[in-house]
N, C-alpha and C positions, 0 to 999 in steps of 0.2 A: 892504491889500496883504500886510502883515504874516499875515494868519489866513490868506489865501488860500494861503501857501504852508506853512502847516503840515501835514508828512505825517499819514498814518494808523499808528498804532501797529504796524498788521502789515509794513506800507511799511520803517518804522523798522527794526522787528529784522530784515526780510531782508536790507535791506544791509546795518547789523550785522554777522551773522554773513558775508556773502560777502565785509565787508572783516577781519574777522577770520580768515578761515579760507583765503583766498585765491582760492575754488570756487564755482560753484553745486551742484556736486556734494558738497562738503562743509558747505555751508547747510543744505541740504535733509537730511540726514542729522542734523546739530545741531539743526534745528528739529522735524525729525520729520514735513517735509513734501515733495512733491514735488518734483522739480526745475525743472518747468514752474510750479510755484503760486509759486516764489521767483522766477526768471526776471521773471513777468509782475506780482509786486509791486514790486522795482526799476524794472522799467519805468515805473510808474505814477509811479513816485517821481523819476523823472528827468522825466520829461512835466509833470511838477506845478511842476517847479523850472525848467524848460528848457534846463539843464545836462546832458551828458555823466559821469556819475558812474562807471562801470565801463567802461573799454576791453575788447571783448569781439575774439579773434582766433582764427585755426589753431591757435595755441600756449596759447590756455587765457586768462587775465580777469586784467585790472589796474588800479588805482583811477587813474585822469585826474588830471590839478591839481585839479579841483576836489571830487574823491573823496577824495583825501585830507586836505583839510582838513575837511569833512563827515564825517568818518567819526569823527574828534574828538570834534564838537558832537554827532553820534548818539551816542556811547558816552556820554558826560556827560550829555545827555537821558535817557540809559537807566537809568542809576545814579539821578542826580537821583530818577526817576520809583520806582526799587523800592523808596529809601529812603524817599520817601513815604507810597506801601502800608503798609512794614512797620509804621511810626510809626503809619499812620492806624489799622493793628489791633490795636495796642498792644504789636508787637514793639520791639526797640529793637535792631538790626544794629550799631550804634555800640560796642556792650559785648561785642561776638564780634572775637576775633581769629583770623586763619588765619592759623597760620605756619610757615613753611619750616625747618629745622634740619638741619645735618649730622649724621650719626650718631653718630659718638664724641664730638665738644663736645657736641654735645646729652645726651650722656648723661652725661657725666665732668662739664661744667663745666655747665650749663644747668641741669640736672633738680635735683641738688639744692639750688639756689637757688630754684627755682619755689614752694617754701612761702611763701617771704618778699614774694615780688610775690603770690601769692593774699589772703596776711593783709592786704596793704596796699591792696589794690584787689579785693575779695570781688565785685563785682560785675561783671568782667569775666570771661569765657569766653574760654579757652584751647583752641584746637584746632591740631594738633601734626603735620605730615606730613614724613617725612624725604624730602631731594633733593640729588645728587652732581651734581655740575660745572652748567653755564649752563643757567639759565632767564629769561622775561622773567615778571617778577611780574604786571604788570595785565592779559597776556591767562590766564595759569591763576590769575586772583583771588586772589594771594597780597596778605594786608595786610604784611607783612615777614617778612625771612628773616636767619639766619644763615648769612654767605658767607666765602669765604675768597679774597683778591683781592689783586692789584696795587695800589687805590685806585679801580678803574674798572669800571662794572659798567651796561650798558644799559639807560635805561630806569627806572632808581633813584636815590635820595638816599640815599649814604653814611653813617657816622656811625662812627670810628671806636672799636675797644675794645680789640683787644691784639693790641700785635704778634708774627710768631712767629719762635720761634725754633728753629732743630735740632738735636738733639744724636745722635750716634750711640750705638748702644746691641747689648749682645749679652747671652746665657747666661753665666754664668760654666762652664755644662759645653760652651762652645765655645772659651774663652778658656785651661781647664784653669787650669795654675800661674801664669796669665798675669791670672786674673782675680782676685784679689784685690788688683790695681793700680789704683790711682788715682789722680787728679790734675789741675791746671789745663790740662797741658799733654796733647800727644799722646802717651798709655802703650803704643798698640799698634800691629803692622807692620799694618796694614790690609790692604798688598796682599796681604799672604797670606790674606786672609781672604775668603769671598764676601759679597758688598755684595746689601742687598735695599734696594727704594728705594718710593717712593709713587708711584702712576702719574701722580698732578696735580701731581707735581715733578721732573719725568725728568733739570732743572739741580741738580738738588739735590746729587748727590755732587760732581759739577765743581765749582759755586761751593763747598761745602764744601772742600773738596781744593785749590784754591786760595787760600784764605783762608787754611788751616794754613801755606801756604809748602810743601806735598810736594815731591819730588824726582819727578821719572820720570811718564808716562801715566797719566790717571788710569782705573782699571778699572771696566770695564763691569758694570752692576750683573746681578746673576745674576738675581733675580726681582724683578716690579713688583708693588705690588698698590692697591685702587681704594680704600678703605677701610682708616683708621690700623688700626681693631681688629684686622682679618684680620693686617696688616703685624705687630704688636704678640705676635700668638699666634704667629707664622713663626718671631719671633727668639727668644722663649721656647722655641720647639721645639726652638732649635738650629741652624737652618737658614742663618744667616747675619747679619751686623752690619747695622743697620736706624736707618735715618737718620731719625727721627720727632720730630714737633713735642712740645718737651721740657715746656710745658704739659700735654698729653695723655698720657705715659708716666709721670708720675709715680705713678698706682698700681704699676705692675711694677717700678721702681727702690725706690720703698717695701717691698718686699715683699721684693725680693731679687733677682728671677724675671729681670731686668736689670740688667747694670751700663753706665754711663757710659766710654766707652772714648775718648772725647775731650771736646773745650769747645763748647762751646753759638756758634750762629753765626747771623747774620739770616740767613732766607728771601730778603725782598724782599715778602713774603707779609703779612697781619696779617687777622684777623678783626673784622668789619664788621657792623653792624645794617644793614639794605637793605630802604628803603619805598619805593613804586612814588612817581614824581616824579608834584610835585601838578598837577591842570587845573585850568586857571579856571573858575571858578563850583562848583565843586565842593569843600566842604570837608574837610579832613584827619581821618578819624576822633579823639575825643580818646584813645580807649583804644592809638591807634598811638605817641602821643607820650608818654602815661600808659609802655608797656613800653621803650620805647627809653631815657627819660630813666631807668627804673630801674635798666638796663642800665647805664647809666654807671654809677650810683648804686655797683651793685656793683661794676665794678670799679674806681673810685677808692676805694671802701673795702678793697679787699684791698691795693693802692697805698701806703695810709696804715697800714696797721693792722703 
């Protein structure tokens, strides 16, 4: 009974991709095949099973109850199946990592740490692609990623690594006579200043601004931007006081190029290692749990050190 209902590999990956992609039009496209030659593989695959697998309507295609739990067990057969291949030709996909990274932690705090996970684990591959605000890891194959999150993120297992925190920061040639102040407490009128802020924290002045105890509205930030670094070279320009995760700023307060114009204050925010949540039958890569646990690794040693 059991054989009788095992599809056909082509069977398999078209609805695959029609329940990944949501289309037969976007099947066919990802497959490279027709949109009648995917149509009539599904079909074959539903006729084989005697299940309803795609609700097909006016309004375009939707996976049934029973599509959706199927679609599961195909994505797992599928995987299952290419890490087979790869093992049987003597690749080993287990020691390649894909992983997601913001652009300025990845550059500031990640990269130059990455000597000491190579020396320690030589035998895994690192491959590196940057990605801003939400994604879902297992439909673009990501094995984990660096995020920046409330604790809650779709679709993935957490891990956390350091919370953030922000501190406002300007030029001392915007502060003038005002900038060689500094201190625990709040040294500058703020509102007379313009506020530039991060676009994936639009709460950021507010809750800042009320944590200090201000007086009076809190002002609207003059420019947003998507990206700490861009944020980071705005306020070095001069352009305005810049609320930025005070991990990340510290080359330009080293340097000089910023100063500290008030105290450091939670986000609400913290940076997170994030690996696609596990399927059954399907095993954890070891080289996902090899980088995450070094992650720790490093930051309780900056912790302790």
């Amino acid at each position: 009974m059991q054989r009788r209902l095992i599809p056909s590999t082509s069977a398999l990956l078209a609805f695959d991709a029609v329940a990944r992609t949501g289309s037969f039009t976007a099947a066919a496209r990802d497959l490279a095949l027709t949109q009648g030659a995917v149509s009539r593989q599904v079909a074959q695959l539903e006729a084989q099973l005697g299940v309803t697998l795609i609700e097909r309507s006016g309004r375009g295609t939707a996976l049934s109850a029973a599509g959706l739990g199927y679609a599961e067990t195909a994505r797992a057969a599928i995987d299952l199946l290419g890490q087979g291949a790869l093992q049987a030709t003597g690749q080993t996909p287990e020691r390649e990592l894909r992983l997601a990274i913001l652009p300025t932690f990845g550059t500031r705090w990640l990269m130059p740490r990455i000597p000491r996970f190579v020396q320690r684990h030589p035998e895994v591959t690192l491959n590196f692609e940057t990605r801003i605000g939400a994604f879902d890891l297992r439909e673009d194959r990501i094995d984990g990623a660096l995020v920046t999150c409330r604790g809650l993120w779709p679709g993935a297992v957490l891990t956390q690594l350091i919370e953030e925190t922000l501190v406002p920061v300007a030029a001392p040639s915007l502060l003038g006579e005002r900038g060689g102040r500094r201190g625990p407490g709040v040294e500058f009128n703020l509102a007379g200043l313009p506020l530039l802020a991060m676009s994936t924290r639009p709460e950021g002045w507010a809750a800042w601004w009320a944590g200090q105890g201000m007086d009076g509205p809190v002002p609207a930030a003059a420019m947003r931007f998507e990206q700490v670094a861009t944020l980071a070279q705005a306020a070095v320009a001069g352009m305005g006081v810049a609320l930025m995760p005070a991990l990340l700023v510290q080359p330009e307060i080293i340097a000089g190029d910023l100063v500290p114009v008030g105290p450091e204050a939670g986000s609400g925010y913290a940076y997170y290692f994030a690996q696609p949540e596990p399927r059954a039958g399907v095993p954890v890569k070891p080289s996902i749990r090899q980088f995450r646990d070094w992650l720790v690794m490093e930051v309780d040693r900056e912790t302790w050190v």
